[in-house]
C-alpha positions in Angstrom: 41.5 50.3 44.0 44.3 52.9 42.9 44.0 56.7 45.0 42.9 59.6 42.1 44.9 61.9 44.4 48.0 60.0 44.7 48.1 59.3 41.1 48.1 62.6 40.0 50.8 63.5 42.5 53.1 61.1 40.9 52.1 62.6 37.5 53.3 66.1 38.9 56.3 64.7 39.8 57.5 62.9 37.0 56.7 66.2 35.4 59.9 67.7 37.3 63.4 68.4 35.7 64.9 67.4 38.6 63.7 64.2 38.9 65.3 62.9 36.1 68.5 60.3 36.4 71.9 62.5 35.9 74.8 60.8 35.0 77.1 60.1 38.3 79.9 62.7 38.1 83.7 61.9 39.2 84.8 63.3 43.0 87.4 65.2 41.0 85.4 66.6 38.6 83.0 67.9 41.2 86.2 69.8 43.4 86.8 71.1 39.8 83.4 72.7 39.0 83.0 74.0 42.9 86.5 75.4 43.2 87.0 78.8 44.9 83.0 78.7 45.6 83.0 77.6 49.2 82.7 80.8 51.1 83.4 79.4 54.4 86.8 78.1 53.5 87.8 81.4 51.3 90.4 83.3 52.2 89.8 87.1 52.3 93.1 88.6 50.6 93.1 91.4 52.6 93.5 89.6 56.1 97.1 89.6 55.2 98.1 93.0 55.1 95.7 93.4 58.8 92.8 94.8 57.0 89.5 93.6 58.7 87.1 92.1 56.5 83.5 94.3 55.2 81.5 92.9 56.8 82.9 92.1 60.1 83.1 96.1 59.7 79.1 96.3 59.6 78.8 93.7 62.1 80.8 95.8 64.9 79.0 99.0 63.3 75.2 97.3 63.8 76.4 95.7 67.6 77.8 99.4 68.6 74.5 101.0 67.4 72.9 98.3 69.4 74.8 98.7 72.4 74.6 102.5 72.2 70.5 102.0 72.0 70.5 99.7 75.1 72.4 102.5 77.0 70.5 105.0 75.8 67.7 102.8 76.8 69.3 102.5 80.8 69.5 106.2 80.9 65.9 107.1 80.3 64.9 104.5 82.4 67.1 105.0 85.5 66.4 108.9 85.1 62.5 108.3 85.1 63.0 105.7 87.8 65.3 108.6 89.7 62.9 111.1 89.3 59.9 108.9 90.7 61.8 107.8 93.8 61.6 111.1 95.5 58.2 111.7 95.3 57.5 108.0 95.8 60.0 108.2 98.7 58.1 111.3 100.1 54.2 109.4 99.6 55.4 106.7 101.6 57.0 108.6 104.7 53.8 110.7 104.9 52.0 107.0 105.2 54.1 106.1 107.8 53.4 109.0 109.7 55.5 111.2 112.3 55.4 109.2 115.5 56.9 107.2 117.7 60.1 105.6 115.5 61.4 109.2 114.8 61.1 110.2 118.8 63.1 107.3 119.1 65.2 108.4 116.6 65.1 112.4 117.5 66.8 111.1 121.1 69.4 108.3 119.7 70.8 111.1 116.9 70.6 114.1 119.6 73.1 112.5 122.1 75.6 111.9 119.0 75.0 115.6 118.1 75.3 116.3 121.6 78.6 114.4 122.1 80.1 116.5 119.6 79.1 119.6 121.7 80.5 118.3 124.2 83.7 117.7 122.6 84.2 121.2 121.6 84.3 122.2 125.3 86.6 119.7 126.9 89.9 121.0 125.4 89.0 124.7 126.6 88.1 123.3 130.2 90.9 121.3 131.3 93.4 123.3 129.4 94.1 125.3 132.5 94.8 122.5 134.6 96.7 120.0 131.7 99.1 122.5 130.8 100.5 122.5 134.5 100.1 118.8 135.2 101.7 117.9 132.2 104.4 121.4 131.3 102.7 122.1 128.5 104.5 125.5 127.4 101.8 128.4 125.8 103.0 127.4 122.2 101.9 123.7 122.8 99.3 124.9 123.9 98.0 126.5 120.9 99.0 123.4 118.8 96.8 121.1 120.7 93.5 123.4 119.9 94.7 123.9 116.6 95.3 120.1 116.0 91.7 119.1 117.9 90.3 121.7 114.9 91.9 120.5 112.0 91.1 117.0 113.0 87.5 117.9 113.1 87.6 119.2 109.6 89.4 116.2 108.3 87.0 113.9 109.8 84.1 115.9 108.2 85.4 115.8 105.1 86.1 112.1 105.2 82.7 111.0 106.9 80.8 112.8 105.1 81.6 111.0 101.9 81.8 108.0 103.4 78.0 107.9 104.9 77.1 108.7 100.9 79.0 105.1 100.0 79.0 103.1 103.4 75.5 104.0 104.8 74.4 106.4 107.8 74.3 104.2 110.5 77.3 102.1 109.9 79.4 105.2 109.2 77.3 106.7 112.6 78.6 103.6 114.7 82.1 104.1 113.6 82.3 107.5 114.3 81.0 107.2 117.5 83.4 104.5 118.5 86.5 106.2 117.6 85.8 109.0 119.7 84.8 106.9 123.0 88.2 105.0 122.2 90.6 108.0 122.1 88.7 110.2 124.5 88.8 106.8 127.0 92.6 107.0 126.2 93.4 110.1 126.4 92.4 110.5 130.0 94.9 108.3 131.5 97.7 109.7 128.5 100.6 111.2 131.0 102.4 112.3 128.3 101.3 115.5 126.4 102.3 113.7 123.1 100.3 111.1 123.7 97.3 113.2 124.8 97.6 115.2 122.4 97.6 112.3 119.7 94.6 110.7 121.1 92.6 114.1 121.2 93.3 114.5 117.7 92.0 110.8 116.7 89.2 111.9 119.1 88.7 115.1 117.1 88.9 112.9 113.4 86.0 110.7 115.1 83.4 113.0 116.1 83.8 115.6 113.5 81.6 113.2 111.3 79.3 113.4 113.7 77.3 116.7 112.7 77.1 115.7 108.8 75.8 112.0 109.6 72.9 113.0 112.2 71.2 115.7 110.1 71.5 113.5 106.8 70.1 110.2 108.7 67.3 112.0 110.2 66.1 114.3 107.8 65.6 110.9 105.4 63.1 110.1 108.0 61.3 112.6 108.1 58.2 114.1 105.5 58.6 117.3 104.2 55.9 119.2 106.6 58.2 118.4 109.6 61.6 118.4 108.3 62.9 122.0 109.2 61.1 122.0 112.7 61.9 118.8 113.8 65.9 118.9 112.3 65.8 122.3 114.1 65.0 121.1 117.2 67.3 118.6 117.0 70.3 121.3 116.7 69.0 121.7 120.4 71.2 119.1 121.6 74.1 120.6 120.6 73.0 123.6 122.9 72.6 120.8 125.8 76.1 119.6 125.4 77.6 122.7 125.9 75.2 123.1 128.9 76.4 119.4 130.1 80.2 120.0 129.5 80.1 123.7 131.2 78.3 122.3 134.0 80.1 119.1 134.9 83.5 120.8 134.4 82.7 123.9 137.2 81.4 120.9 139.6 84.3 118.2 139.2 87.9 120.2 138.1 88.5 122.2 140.8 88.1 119.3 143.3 91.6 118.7 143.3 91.0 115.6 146.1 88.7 113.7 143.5 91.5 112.4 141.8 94.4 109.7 142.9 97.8 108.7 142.2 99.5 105.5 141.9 103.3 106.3 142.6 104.9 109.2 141.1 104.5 108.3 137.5 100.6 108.1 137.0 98.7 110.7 138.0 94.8 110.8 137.6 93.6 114.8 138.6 90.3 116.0 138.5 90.5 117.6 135.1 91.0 113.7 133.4 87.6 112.4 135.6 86.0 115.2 134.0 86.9 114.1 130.2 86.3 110.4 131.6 82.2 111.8 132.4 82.1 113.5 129.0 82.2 110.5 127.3 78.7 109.5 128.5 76.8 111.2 125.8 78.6 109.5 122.8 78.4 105.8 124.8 74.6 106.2 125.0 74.3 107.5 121.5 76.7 104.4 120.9 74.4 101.8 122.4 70.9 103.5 120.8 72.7 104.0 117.0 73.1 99.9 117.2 69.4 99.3 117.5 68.4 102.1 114.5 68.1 100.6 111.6 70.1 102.5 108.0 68.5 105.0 106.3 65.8 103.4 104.0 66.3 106.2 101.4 70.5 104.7 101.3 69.5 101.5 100.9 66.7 102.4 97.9 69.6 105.1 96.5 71.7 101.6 96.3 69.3 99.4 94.8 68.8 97.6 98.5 64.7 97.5 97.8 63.9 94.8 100.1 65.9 95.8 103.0 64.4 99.5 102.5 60.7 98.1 102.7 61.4 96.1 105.6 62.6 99.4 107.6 59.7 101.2 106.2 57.3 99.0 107.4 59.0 98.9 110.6 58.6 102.8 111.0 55.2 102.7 109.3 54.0 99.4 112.1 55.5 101.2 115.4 54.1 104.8 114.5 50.7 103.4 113.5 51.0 100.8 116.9 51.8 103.6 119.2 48.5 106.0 118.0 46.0 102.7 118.4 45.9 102.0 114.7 47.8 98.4 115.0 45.4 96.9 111.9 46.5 99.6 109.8 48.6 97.9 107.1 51.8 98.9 105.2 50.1 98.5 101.4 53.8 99.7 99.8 54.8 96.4 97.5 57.5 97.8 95.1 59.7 101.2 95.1 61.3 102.2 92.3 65.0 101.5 92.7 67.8 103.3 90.8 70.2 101.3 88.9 73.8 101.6 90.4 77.2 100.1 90.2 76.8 97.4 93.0 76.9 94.4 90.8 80.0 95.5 89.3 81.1 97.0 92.1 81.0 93.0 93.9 82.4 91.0 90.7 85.6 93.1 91.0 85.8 92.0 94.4 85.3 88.2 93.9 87.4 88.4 90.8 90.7 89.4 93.4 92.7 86.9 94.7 93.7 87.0 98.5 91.7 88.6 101.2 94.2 91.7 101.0 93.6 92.4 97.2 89.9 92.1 98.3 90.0 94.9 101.0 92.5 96.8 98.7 90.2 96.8 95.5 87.0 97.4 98.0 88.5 100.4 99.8 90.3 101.9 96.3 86.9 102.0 94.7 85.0 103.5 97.7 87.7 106.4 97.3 87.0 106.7 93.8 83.4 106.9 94.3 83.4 109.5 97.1 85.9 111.3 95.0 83.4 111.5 92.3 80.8 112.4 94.2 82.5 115.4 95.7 83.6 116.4 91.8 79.8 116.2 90.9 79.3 118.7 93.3 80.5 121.1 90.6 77.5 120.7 88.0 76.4 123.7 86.7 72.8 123.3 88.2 75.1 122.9 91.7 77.5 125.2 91.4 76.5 128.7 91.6 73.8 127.8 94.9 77.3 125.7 96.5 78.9 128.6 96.1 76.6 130.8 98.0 75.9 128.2 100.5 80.1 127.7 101.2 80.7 131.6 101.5 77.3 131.7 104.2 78.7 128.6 106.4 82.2 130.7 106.3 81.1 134.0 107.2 78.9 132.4 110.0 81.8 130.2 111.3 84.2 132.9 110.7 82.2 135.9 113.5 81.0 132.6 115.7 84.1 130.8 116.4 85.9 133.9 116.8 83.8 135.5 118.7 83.9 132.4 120.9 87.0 133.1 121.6 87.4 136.4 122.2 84.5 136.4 124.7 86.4 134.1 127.8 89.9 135.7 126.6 88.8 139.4 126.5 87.2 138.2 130.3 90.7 136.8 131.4 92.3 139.6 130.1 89.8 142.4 131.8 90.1 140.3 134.9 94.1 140.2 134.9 94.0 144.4 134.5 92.0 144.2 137.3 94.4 142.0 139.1 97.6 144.1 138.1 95.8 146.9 139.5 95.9 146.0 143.0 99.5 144.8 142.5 101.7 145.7 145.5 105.1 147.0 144.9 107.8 146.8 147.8 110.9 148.8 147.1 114.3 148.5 149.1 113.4 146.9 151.6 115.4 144.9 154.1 114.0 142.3 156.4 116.0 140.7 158.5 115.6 137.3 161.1 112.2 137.2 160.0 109.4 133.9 159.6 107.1 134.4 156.6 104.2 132.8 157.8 101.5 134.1 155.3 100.9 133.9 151.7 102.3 136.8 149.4 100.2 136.9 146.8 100.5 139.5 143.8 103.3 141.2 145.2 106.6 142.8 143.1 110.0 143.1 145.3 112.6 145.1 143.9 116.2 145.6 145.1 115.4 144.3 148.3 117.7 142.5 150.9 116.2 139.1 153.3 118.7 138.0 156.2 118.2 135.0 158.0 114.2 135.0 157.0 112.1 131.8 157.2 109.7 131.2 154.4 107.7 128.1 155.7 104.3 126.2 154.9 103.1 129.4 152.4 102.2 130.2 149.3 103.9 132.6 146.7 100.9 133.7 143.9 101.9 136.3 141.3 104.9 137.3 143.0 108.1 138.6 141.6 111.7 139.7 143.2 113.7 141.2 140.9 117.4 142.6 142.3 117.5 141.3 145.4 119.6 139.3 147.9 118.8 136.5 150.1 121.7 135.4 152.7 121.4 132.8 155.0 117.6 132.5 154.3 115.7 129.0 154.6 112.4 128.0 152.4 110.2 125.1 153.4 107.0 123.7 151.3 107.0 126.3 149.2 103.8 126.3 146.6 104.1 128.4 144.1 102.3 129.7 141.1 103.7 132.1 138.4 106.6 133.7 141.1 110.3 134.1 139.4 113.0 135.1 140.8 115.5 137.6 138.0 118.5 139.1 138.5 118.9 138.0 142.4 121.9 136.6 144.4 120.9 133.9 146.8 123.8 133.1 149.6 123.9 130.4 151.8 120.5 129.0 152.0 118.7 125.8 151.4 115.2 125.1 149.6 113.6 122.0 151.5 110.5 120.2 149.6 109.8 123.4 147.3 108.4 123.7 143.8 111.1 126.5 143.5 113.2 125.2 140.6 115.4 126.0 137.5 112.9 127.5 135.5 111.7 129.9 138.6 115.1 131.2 138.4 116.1 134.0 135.6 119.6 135.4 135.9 120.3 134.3 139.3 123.8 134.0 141.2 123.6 130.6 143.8 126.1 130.7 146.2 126.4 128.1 148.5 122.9 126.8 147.9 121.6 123.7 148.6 118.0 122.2 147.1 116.7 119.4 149.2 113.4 117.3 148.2 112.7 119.6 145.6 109.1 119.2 143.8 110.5 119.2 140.1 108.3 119.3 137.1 104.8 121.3 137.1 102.3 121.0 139.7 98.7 121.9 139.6 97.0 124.7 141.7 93.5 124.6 141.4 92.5 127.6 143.1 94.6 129.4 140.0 94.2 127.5 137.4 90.1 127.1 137.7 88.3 130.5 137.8 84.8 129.6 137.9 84.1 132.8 136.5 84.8 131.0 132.9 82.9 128.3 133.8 79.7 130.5 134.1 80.8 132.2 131.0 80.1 129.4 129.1 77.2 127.6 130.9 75.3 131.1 129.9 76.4 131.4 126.5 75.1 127.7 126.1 71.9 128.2 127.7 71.0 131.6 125.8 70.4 130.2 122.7 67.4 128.1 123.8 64.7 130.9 123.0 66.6 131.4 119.4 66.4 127.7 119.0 62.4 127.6 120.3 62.0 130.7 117.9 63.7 129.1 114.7 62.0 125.6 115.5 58.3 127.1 115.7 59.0 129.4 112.8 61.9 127.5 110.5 58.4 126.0 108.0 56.4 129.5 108.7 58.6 132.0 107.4 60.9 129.9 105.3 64.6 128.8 105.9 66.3 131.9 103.6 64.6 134.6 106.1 65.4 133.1 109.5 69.1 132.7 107.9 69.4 136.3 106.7 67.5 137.7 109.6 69.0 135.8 111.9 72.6 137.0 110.9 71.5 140.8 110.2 70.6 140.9 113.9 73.5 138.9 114.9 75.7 141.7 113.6 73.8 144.6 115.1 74.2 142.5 118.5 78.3 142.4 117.3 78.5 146.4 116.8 77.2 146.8 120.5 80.0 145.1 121.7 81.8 148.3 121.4 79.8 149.5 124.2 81.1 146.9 126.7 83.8 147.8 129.1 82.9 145.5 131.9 83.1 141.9 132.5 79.3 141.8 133.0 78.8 143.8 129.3 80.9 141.3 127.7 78.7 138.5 129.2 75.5 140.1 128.7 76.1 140.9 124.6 77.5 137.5 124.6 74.3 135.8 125.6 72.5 138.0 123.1 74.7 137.3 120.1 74.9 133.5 120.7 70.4 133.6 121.3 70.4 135.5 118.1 73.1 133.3 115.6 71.7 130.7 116.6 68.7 130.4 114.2 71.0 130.8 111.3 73.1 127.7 112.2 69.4 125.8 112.2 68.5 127.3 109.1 71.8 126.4 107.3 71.9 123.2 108.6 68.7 122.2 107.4 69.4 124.1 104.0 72.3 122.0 103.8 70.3 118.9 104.0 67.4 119.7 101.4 69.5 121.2 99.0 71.9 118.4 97.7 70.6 114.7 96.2 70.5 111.7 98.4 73.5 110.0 96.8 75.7 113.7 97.6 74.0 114.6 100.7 76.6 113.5 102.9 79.5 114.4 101.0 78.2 118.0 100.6 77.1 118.6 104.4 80.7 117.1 105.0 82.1 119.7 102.8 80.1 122.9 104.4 81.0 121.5 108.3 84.7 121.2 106.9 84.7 124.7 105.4 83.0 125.5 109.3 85.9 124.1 111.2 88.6 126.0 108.5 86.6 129.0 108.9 87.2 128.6 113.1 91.1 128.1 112.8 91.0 131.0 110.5 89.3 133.1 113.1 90.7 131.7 116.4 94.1 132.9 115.4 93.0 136.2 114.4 90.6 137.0 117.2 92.8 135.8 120.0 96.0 138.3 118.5 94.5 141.2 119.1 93.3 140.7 122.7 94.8 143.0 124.8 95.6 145.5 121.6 92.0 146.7 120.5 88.9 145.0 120.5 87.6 147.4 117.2 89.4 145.0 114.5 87.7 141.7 115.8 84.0 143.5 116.7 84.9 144.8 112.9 86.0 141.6 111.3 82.9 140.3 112.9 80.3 142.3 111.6 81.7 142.7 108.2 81.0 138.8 108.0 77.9 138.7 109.1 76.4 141.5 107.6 78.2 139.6 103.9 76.7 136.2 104.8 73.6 137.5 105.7 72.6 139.5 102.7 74.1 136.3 100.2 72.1 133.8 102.4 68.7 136.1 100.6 70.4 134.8 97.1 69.8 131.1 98.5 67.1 129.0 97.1 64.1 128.0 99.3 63.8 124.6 100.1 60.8 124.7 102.6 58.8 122.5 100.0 61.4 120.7 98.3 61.2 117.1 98.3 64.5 115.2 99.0 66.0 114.8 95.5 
């Protein structure tokens, strides 16, 4: 039975034009009719003369507009995703709660600040009793605190952007190690090049100290407890000054607490003192290892799971340690930035050789931190910068150089006092005569010594100037800053004396024979170590505890712009009243009262420092401002310590003038008290 359907199908069909039988056509005859009509095989006439085709035109047009909307795309994203971290950031820290982790934390951090403390002291202390043990002339001298300085600003320059790129707690660990390797070394240095190289690799280490600690633990902390608690971590710095003065006045003068292996190693006092000083920065050494980085790094990097593995951690031990253990970390995802990691690794594994690798890593990191330090310019940075530089330099500027004009304008008040009481013996002729006693501070002029015995004494201060010695014998002869100018010395014979060349100025030897003699420099503690400067500086350090009390209770009361401007208005008044000393005691007492007072203003600045600048600059930036610090004490160091002994107006002036400056731009500074990390 035939299908209806299927027959009318066909009929359609059949109805078709092209179903009819064409006649087959020769091969050649179709090439003819399609010639010049395949497209694909055409040849565009331009491509000779270079010119690219139409349409590839529009094709590279359409994939830039493309490409340009996929960017544009990445942009808005990352910014939204950039501007939800912080306050994503700040939600989670405030679940995890202040507690036990940042204690932890507060302690590890405080011995590194508190080994930088330290370190500024050391050079001051034994640089009394090194530049006699090792001849250090007074022009060295100023070169190795100059060098320790400018070290310290390098390596807070350099740190600082490195902890942006590298991380907190690697950078931390690094710093910390090359300043217990140097220090370690420099101790048993003999040579003052060699100490002096080692004090400046010391100085490069720890002067990234100050710009890591407050950027690791201020990402730790929520924004109700960020100034007090950063600001009583600037307490440790206090203690390290307190540690260093305090250990120095009970170990360097003990001249028998050292040894000596032969005649060419010598280990004094003064190098077991910088040997203890290193115990600070090993314990901060050994706690940094067992912190974990900075979560708020790792998120800045696009690190997500690492970051909410730490946060948990923090969020698990605080919760733990208030008897909430079943509270549970409810955080899944954090919003991550994008960043220039992936690239940053495919250049890497594109090198060849390990050395290319390390080359192209390190080239990179320096271009990163140097564009990081350039973005510091932005116009929505660069006007508070500005401020913010010329505050940390007026501050540094009266501070440091105060600091040194305090002990100096003490030695100096002390040595009028000295010369005062100088005795002065003129003409007189002593003859067959055995000195038996010290002579200390004593001036002999044109006198005349026959057949005298100078045995077993000591000679401090003491100068002969025109005399003659004949026939005249000196045995064990210590001596400390005694010359002989102008004299004739006839027929006599120094036995086992430090008496040598450079004692002598102008002097005729006649017949004069040295036996044993005690070249080089030797040390003479109860000179070079005048506990007086000791105390100086254990008081100075201890006298800003109530300032630091007073800017940690009050630093999220009053704001961080008033206790910076306040504290540097009163720091100046306390600076003009140094006019009024004329004693050692006056000089200690205003001393104590500037340091209590400025001190609130370094806390404020320092945490100022730390809200003010983004995450992925904060390091660079606090670098920046504790670089500017250190260049600001060179500055002053020179100037202050010129004019001691000429007037003490110009530095009281300079002094106040900088304050008074910083203090009333530090009012023209943004306040951060409830600003959110950016």
């Amino acid at each position: 039975m035939d299908d209806p359907y299927q027959n009318n199908v066909n009929q359609q069909m059949d109805g078709y034009p092209y179903q009819t039988d064409y006649p087959p056509q020769d091969e050649d005859a179709a090439s003819d009719a399609t010639e010049g009509a395949d497209e694909d095989n055409q040849m565009y006439e331009g491509e000779y003369q270079g010119i690219p085709h139409p349409d590839e035109i529009k094709e590279a047009r359409r994939a830039a507009r493309v490409e340009a909307r996929r960017k544009a795309r990445m942009a808005a994203q990352q910014e939204e995703e950039e501007e939800n971290l912080p306050e994503q950031y700040e939600i989670i820290m405030e679940d995890c709660g202040h507690g036990r982790f940042q204690w932890m934390l507060f302690f590890v951090l405080g011995l590194a600040l508190m080994a930088d403390g330290v370190d500024g002291f050391v050079v001051g202390f034994v640089m009394p009793s090194a530049e006699k043990d090792m001849c250090i002339s007074n022009s060295d001298k100023g070169l190795l605190g100059l060098l320790v300085y400018v070290a310290m600003m390098v390596g807070a320059l350099v740190w600082g952007g490195l902890c942006d790129k590298m991380g907190r707690r690697k950078c931390l660990i690094y710093v910390l190690s090359i300043d217990l390797i140097f220090s370690f070394l420099s101790c048993f240095a003999q040579g003052y090049g060699f100490f002096l190289f080692f004090r400046f690799c010391s100085g490069f280490g720890i002067g990234g100290a100050i710009p890591i600690v407050y950027t690791y633990f201020a990402e730790f902390l929520q924004m109700d407890k960020r100034g007090e608690h950063l600001s009583w971590l600037c307490m440790f710095w206090m203690l390290g000054g307190l540690y260093a003065s305090f250990t120095a006045w009970g170990i360097i003068p003990h001249y028998g607490w050292g040894f000596a292996i032969g005649t060419e190693f010598q280990m004094h006092s003064w190098r077991l003192f910088i040997l203890v000083c290193l115990l600070p920065a090993l314990a901060a050494l050994v706690g940094v290892i067992f912190m974990p980085e900075s979560p708020r790094f790792l998120l800045e990097n696009a690190r997500h799971d690492e970051a909410w593995m730490i946060l948990r951690k923090v969020h698990d031990t605080n919760w733990k340690a208030k008897g909430e253990p079943e509270r549970v970390f409810t955080v899944t995802n954090i919003n991550t930035p994008k960043t220039q990691e992936d690239e940053f690794i495919e250049i890497q594994s594109d090198t060849g050789t390990a050395f290319q690798r390390w080359t192209v890593r390190h080239l990179t990191m320096l271009q990163q931190v140097m564009a990081n330090i350039m973005s510091l310019s932005a116009p929505e940075l660069r006007l508070q910068g500005l401020f913010l530089v010329i505050v940390w330099f007026c501050l540094a500027f009266s501070y440091h150089g105060l600091g040194v004009w305090f002990p100096d304008m003490i030695k100096y008040m002390q040595f009028e006092e000295y010369e005062a009481k100088v005795r002065v013996f003129h003409r007189e002729r002593v003859e067959r005569f055995h000195f038996n006693f010290s002579l200390v501070n004593q001036i002999h002029r044109e006198g005349e010594y026959i057949h005298d015995k100078f045995a077993n004494i000591e000679m401090k201060s003491v100068k002969f100037e025109n005399s003659l010695f004949e026939n005249c014998y000196f045995e064990d002869i210590r001596s400390t800053n005694t010359f002989f100018e102008n004299c004739t010395i006839k027929n006599s014979i120094f036995y086992n004396t430090d008496l040598w060349q450079e004692k002598f100025k102008n002097c005729q030897m006649e017949n004069t024979t040295f036996l044993h003699p005690k070249k080089g420099c030797h040390l003479n503690f109860n000179e070079e170590n005048d506990i007086v400067i000791y105390m100086v500086s254990f008081l100075g350090s201890l006298a800003v505890l109530p300032g630091n009390i007073i800017s940690a209770l009050f630093m999220d009361k009053i704001g961080r712009i008033r206790i910076i401007g306040g504290s540097m208005l009163v720091s100046s008044a306390c600076t003009f009243l140094l006019l009024l000393s004329f004693s050692q005691g006056a000089v200690i007492c205003w001393q104590c009262l500037f340091y209590g007072a400025s001190v609130a203003a370094w806390n404020g600045l320092e945490v100022i420092s730390v809200e003010l600048y983004p995450s992925s600059k904060r390091g660079t930036a606090f670098g920046i401002l504790n670089g500017i610090c250190k260049f600001a004490a060179i500055i002053a160091s020179f100037i202050f310590a010129a004019f001691i002994g000429i007037t003490k107006i110009i530095p009281i002036f300079l002094a106040f003038s900088a304050l008074v400056c910083g203090g009333l731009l530090a009012l023209k500074l943004p306040e951060t008290r409830e600003k959110i990390l950016s």
